[in-house]
Each structure stands twice: as structure tokens, then as C-alpha cells.
LUMMI-883294 format. One line per field, with one value per atom (N, C-alpha, C, O): residue number from 1; atom name; chain; x, z, y; residue in three letters. Coordinates in steps of 0.02 Angstrom, whole numbers, plus 50000, padded with zeros to 5 digits. Layout:
N
num [NUM, ...] $
atome [CA, ...] $
chaine [A, ...] $
px [X, ...] $
pz [Z, ...] $
py [Y, ...] $
residu [ALA, ...] $
! end
This chain:
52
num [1, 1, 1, 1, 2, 2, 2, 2, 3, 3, 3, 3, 4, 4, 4, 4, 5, 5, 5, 5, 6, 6, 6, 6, 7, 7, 7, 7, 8, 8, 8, 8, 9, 9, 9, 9, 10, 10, 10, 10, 11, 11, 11, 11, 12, 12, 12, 12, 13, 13, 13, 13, 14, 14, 14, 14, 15, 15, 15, 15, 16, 16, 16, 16, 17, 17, 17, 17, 18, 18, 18, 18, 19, 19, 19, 19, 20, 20, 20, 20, 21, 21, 21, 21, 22, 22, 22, 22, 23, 23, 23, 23, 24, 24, 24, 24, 25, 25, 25, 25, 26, 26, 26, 26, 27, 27, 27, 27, 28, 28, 28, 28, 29, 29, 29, 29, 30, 30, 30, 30, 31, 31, 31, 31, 32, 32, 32, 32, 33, 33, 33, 33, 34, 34, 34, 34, 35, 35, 35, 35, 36, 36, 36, 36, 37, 37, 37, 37, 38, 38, 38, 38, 39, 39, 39, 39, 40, 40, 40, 40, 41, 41, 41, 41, 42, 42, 42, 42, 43, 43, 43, 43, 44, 44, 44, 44, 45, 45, 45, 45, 46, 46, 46, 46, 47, 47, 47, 47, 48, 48, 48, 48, 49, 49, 49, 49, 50, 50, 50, 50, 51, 51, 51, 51, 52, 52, 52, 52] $
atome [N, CA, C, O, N, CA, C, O, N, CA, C, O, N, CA, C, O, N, CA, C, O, N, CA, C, O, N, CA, C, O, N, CA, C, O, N, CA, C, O, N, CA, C, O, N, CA, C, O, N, CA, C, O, N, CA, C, O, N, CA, C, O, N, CA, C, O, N, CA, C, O, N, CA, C, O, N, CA, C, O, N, CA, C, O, N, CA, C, O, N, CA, C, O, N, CA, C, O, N, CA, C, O, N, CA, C, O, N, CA, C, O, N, CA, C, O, N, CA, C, O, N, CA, C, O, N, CA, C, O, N, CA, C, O, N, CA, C, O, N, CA, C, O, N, CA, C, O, N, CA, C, O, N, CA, C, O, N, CA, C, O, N, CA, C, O, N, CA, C, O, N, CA, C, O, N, CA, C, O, N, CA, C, O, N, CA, C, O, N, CA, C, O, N, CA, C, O, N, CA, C, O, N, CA, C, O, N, CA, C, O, N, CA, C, O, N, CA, C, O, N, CA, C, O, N, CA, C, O, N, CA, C, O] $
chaine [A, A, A, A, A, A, A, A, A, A, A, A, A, A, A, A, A, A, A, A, A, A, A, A, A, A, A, A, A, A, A, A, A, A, A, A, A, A, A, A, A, A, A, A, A, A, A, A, A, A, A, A, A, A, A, A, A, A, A, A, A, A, A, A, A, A, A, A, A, A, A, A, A, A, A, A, A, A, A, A, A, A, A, A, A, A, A, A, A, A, A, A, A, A, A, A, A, A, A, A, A, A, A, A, A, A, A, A, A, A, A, A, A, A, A, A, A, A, A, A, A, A, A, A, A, A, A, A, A, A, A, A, A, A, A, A, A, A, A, A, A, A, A, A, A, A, A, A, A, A, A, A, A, A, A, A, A, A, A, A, A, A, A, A, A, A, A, A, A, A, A, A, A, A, A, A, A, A, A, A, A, A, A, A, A, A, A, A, A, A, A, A, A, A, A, A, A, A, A, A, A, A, A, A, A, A, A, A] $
px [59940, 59914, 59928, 59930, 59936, 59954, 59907, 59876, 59855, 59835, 59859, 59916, 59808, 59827, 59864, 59919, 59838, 59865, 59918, 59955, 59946, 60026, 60070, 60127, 60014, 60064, 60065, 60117, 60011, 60006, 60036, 60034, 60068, 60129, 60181, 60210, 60188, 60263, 60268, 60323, 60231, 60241, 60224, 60225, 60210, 60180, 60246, 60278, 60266, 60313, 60302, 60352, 60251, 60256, 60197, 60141, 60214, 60158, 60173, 60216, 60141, 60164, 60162, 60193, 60138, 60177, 60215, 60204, 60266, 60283, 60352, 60359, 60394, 60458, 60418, 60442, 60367, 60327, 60329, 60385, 60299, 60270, 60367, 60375, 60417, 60476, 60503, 60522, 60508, 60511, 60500, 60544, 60421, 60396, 60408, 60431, 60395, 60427, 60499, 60522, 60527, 60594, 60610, 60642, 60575, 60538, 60520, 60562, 60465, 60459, 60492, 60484, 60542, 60574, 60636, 60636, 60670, 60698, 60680, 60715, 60611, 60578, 60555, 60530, 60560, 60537, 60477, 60459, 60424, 60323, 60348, 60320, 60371, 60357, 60335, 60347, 60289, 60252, 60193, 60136, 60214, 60154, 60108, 60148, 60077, 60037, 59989, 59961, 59978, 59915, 59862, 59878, 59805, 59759, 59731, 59741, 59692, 59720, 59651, 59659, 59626, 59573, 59644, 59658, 59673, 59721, 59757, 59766, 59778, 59826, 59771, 59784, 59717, 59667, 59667, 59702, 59630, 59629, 59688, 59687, 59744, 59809, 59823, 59861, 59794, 59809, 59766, 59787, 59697, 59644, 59658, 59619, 59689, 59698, 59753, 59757, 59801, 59852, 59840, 59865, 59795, 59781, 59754, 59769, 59703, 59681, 59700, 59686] $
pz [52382, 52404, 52479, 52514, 52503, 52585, 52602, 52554, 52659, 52714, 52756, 52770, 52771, 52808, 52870, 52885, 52904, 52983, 52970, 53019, 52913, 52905, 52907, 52928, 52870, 52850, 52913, 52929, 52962, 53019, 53076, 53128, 53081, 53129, 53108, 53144, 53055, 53001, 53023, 53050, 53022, 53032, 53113, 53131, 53151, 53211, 53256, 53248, 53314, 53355, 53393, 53401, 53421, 53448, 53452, 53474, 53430, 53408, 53405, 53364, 53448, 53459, 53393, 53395, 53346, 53282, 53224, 53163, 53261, 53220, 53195, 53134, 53236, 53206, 53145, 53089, 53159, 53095, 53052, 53028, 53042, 52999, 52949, 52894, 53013, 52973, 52930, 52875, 52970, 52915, 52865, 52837, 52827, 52777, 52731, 52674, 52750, 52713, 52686, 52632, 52745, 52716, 52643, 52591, 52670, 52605, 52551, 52508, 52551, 52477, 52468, 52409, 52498, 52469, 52429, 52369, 52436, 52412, 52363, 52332, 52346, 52309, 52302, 52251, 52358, 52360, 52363, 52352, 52373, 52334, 52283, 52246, 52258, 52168, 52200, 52247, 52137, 52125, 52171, 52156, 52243, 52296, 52299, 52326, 52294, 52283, 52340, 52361, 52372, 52409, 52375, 52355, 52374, 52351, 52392, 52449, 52337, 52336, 52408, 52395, 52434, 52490, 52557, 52601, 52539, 52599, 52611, 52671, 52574, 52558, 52605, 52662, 52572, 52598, 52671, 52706, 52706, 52765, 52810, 52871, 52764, 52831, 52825, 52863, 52778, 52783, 52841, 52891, 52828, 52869, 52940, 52983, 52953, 53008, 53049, 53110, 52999, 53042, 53052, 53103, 53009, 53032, 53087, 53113, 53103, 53170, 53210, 53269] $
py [49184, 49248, 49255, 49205, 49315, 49341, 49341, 49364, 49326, 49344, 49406, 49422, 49434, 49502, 49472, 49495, 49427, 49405, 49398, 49403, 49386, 49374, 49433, 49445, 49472, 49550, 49577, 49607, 49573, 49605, 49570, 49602, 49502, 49470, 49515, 49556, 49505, 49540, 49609, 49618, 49662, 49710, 49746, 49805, 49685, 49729, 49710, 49657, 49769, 49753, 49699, 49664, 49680, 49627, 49565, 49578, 49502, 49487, 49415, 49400, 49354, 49293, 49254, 49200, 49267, 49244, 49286, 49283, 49329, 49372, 49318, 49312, 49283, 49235, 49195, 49192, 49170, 49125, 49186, 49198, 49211, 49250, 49303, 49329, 49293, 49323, 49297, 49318, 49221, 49157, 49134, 49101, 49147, 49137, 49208, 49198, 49277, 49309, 49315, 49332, 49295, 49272, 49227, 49235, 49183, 49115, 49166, 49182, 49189, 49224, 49271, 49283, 49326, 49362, 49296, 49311, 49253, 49196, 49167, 49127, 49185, 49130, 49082, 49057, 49063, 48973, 48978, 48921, 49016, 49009, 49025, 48984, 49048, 49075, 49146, 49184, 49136, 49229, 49238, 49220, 49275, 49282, 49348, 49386, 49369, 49442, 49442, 49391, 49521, 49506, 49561, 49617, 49536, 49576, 49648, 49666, 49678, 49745, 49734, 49793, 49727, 49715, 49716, 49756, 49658, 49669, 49730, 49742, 49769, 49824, 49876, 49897, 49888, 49929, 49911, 49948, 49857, 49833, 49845, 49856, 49838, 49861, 49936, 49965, 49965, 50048, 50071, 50101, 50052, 50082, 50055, 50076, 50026, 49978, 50002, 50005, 50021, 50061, 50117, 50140, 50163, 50217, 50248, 50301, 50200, 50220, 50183, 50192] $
residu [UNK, UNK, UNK, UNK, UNK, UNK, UNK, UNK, UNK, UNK, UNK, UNK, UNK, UNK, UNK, UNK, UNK, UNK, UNK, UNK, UNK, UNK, UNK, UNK, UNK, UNK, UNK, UNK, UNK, UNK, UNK, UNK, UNK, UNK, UNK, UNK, UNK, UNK, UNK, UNK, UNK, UNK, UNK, UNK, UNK, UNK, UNK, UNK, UNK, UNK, UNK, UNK, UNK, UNK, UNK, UNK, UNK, UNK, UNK, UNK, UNK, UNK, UNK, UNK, UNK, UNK, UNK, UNK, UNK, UNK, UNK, UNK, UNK, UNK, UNK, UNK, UNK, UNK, UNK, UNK, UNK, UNK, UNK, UNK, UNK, UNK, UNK, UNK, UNK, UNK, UNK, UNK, UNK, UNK, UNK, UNK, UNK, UNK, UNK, UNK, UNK, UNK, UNK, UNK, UNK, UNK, UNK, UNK, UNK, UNK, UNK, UNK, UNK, UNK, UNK, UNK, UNK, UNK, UNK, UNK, UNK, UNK, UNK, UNK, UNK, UNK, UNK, UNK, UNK, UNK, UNK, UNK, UNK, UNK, UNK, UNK, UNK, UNK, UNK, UNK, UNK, UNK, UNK, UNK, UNK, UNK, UNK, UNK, UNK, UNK, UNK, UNK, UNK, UNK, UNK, UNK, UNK, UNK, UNK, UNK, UNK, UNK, UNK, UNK, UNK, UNK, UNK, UNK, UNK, UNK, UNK, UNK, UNK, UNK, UNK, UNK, UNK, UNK, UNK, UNK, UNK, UNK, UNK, UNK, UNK, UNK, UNK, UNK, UNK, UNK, UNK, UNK, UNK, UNK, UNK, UNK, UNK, UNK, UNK, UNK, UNK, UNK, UNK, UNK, UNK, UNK, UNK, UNK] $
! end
């Protein structure tokens, strides 16, 4: 499962663990976790989060 802090290195312009965080998505778009999902709490949390 994702952690938001991850989604939010990953997606923020600048962000001292954003290379970690490109890395491992890199990793699961590849496959190497297997089957990763983030729950629907995280999804919510980074909508509302970017919104304001």
C-alpha cells in the first residue's frame, strides 16, 4: 500500500525526497512490489490537500 508522503514527494515540484520517492514508483510501475494500491483515504487526502 502507498503512503500519501510518497504520493506527495512524487507529485510535488520540489521536495527533498522527491528522487526517493521517483525511484520506487518507478519500481512499481515495473513491477517489482507486485500489486500496490493506495487506499481510497489517501486519494481523498491528496485531493483535499491540493485543493487548497
Amino acid at each position: 500500500m502507498i503512503e500519501s508522503d510518497l504520493l506527495y514527494a512524487y507529485l510535488k515540484q520540489k521536495d527533498r525526497l522527491k528522487g526517493v520517492a521517483a525511484r520506487i514508483v518507478g519500481e512499481i510501475e515495473r513491477g517489482t512490489f507486485g500489486k500496490v494500491y493506495a487506499s481510497r483515504e489517501v486519494l481523498h487526502e491528496l485531493y483535499y490537500v491540493s485543493v487548497n
